[in-house]
N, C-alpha and C positions, 0 to 999 in steps of 0.2 A: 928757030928761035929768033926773033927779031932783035935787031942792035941794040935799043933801049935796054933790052929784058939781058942781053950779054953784060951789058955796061954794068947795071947795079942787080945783076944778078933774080932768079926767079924767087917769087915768094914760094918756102917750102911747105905743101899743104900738111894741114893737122891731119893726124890721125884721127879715127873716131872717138868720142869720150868711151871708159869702161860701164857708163851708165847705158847707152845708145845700144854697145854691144853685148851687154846682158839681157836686154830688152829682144834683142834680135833673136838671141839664140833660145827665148820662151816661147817665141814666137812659130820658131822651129821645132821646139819639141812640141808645143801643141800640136802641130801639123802634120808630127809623125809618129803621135799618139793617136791622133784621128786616124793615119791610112795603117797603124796596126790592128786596130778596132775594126775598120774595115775587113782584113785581110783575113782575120781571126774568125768574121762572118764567111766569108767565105770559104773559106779550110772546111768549117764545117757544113757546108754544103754539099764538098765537091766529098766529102768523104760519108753523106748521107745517099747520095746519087752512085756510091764506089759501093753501098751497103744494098740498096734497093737493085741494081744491075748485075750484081754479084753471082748469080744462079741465069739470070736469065739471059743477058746479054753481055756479056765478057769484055767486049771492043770497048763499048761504053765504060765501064767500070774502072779498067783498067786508062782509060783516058783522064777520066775523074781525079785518079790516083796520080796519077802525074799529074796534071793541075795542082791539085793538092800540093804535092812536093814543092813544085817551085812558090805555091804560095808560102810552105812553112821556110823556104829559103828568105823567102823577101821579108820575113817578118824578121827569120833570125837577123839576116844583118840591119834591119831597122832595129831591132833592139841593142844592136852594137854602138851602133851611130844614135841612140837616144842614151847609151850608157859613157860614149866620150863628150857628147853637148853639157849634160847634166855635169859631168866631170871639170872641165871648161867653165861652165858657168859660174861652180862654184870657186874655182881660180879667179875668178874677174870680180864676183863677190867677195871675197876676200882680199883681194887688192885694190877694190876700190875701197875700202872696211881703211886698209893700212893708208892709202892716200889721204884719208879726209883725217883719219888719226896724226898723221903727219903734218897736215896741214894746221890743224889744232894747234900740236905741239909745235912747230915752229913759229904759229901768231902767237902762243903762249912764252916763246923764249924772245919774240921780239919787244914783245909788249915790257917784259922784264929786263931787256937792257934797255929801252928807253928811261923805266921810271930808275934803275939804276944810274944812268946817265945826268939824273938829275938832283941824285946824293951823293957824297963825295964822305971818304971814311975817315977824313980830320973832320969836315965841320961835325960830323956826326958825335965826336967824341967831343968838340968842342961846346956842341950843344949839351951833352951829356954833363959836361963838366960844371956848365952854366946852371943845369934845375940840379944839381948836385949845391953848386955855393947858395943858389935861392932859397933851399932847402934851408940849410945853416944859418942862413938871415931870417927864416920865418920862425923857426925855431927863436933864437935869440929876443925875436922880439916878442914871440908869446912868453920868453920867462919874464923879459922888464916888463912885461903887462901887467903878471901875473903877480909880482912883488908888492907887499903894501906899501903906503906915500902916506906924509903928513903925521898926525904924533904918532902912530904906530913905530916909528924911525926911534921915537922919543923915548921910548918905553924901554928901560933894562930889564933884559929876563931874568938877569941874577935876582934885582932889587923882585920881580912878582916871584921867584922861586925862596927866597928868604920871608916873603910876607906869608907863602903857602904855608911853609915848615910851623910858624907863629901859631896859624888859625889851626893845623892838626894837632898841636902839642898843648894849648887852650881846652882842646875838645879831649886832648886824653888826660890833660889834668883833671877837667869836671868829672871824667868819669869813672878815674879812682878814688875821690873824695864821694864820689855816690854808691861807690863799693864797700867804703871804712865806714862808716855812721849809717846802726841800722836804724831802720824808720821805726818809729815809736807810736802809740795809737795816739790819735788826736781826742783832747781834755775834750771831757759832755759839757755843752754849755747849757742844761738844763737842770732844774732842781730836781733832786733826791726827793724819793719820797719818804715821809715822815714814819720812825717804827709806830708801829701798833700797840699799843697797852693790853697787859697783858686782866684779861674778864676773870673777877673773881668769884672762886668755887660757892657755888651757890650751896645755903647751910639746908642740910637735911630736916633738920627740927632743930625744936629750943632747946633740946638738952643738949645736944652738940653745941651750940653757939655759947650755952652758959658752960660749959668746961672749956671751951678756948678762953673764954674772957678769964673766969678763974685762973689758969694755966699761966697766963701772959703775966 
């Protein structure tokens, strides 16, 4: 290490991001998904060559078969080591999950004491208290709006409540004087007409006529 770098010390290198190192270990399982696929093909060969050699030639068969074996070994432990990567990954996804969450929340708390930094909890109440009296002055002046001006001022309501009582008690005098006096039929203003005379009995003969006149 050279003087300089003794003096003020080495820069400590970063670790990798957990983005970098999820990326890597996909990277890995692809690749040991690919040689189980592999390996898989071939299990089943060396065990098609163990089935065909079986009778006839035994040396071979039996070599097959041990091939075989150590290939079903290499996949077992490939499948160990693709069941801690997956394991692992999801560790790093998950904590990379909580960092950026963290991250949030803590620009979310900074963000909130700055704008608190710039309210203060007297003027708040002092504001308050301020649309609170404006309130009461708008009020106040909608009622003097709202008041009548000029001879309305002028006007006693006793004197229009004494004129009222006047004009109802006019109306209930007229209408027990049209209750006492009943209405009589109106006189005919046309002529009567004249009796009739009464047509005298017309005389049978002259001898009746000459016995009234004698008679009389």
């Amino acid at each position: 290490m050279s003087a300089l770098a003794k003096l003020f010390g080495s820069k400590k290198k970063e670790g990798p991001s957990t983005g970098e190192a999820i990326q890597k270990l996909r990277n890995t399982e692809e690749m040991l998904q690919k040689k189980s696929e592999f390996l898989e093909k071939k299990i089943d060969q060396e065990l098609a060559v163990a089935k065909k050699n079986g009778v006839k030639n035994k040396r071979v068969a039996l070599n097959a078969l041990k091939r075989k074996k150590r290939l079903e070994k290499q996949l077992g432990q490939i499948d160990g080591t693709l069941s801690t990567i997956e394991f692992q990954r999801e560790a790093l996804e998950n904590a990379n999950t909580n960092t950026e969450v963290l991250k949030n929340m803590q620009y979310a708390a900074h963000a909130l004491k700055s704008a608190h930094q710039q309210l203060n909890v007297d003027d708040v109440h002092d504001m308050m208290d301020d649309i609170s009296e404006q309130t009461e002055v708008a009020n106040e002046i909608s009622d003097a709006i709202s008041q009548p001006v000029g001879f309305a001022d002028q006007i006693d309501e006793d004197d229009l409540m004494a004129e009222l009582e006047e004009l109802e008690q006019e109306d209930l005098d007229e209408a027990l004087i049209n209750i006492a006096a009943p209405s009589l039929p109106d006189v005919p203003t046309t002529d009567m007409p004249a009796p009739a005379k009464a047509k005298p009995k017309p005389v049978e003969d002259d001898d009746l006529a000459e016995l009234q006149a004698w008679a009389s």
